[in-house]
C-alpha positions, 0 to 999 in steps of 0.5 A: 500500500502506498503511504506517501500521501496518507496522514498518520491517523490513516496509515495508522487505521489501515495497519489496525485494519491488517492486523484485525484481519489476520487476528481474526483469520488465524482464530477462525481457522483455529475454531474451525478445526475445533469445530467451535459452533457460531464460529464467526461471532465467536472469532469475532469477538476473540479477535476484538479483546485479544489485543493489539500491538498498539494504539492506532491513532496519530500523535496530532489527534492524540495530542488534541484529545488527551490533554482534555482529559488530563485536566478533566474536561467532559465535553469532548464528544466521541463517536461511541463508548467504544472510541471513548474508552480507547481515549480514556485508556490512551490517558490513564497511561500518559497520566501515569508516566507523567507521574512517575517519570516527571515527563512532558505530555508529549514525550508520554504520549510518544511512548504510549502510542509507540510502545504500549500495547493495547488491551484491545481494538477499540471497535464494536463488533459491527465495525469490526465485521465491516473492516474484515470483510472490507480486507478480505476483499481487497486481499482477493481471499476466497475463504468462507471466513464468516459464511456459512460452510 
């Protein structure tokens, strides 16, 4: 893919969007071969709160948002829960190396968007199933991932 010309929030979503779809494809061949029933929503669903090597926003963004919430302001509004608790997280990080390593907001957040790993992808499951199906597709794959068999 070329990311010559993509800001670093959409690079940053498109690497979130491969990471998901191979996540979610190594689970479901897993499942398969356990024989697991409602296969789909179940690798779904694992595929979602397992985790991912980061946090997929860019620096700019985060740099908007976090600082609010460092000093308590209520009045961002966020397109879901979801997308709220992935800020809310993203903060209580920043807020803790700022405690205990006496660092900048910017060095924190740096570190935090480079280095931590997430608890999970900050999606709902409908999201979610429209990106996999969206990189499925792109990716040519003739798998029956999500279909009945």
């Amino acid at each position: 893919m070329n990311y010559l010309n993509k800001s670093e929030s959409a690079q940053r979503r498109d690497e979130r969007d491969r990471q998901l779809t191979e996540l979610y494809c190594d689970i479901y061949d897993n499942l398969r071969k356990r024989q697991v029933k409602n296969l789909r929503q179940v690798a779904l669903s694992t595929a979602i709160n397992t985790g991912t090597p980061r946090y997929h926003v860019g620096f700019d963004r985060a740099y908007l948002v976090v600082p609010k919430l460092l000093m308590g302001e209520d009045t961002i509004h966020f397109k879901s829960n979801v997308t709220r608790e992935m800020w809310l997280d993203i903060t209580k990080k920043v807020k803790c190396l700022i405690e205990q390593d006496k660092m900048s907001i910017a060095k924190a957040l740096d570190i935090v968007l480079d280095q931590c790993r997430a608890s999970r992808f900050f999606l709902t499951q409908e999201h979610a199933w429209v990106i996999i199906k969206r990189e499925l597709s792109r990716m040519n794959c003739r798998k029956p991932y999500g279909r009945a068999a």
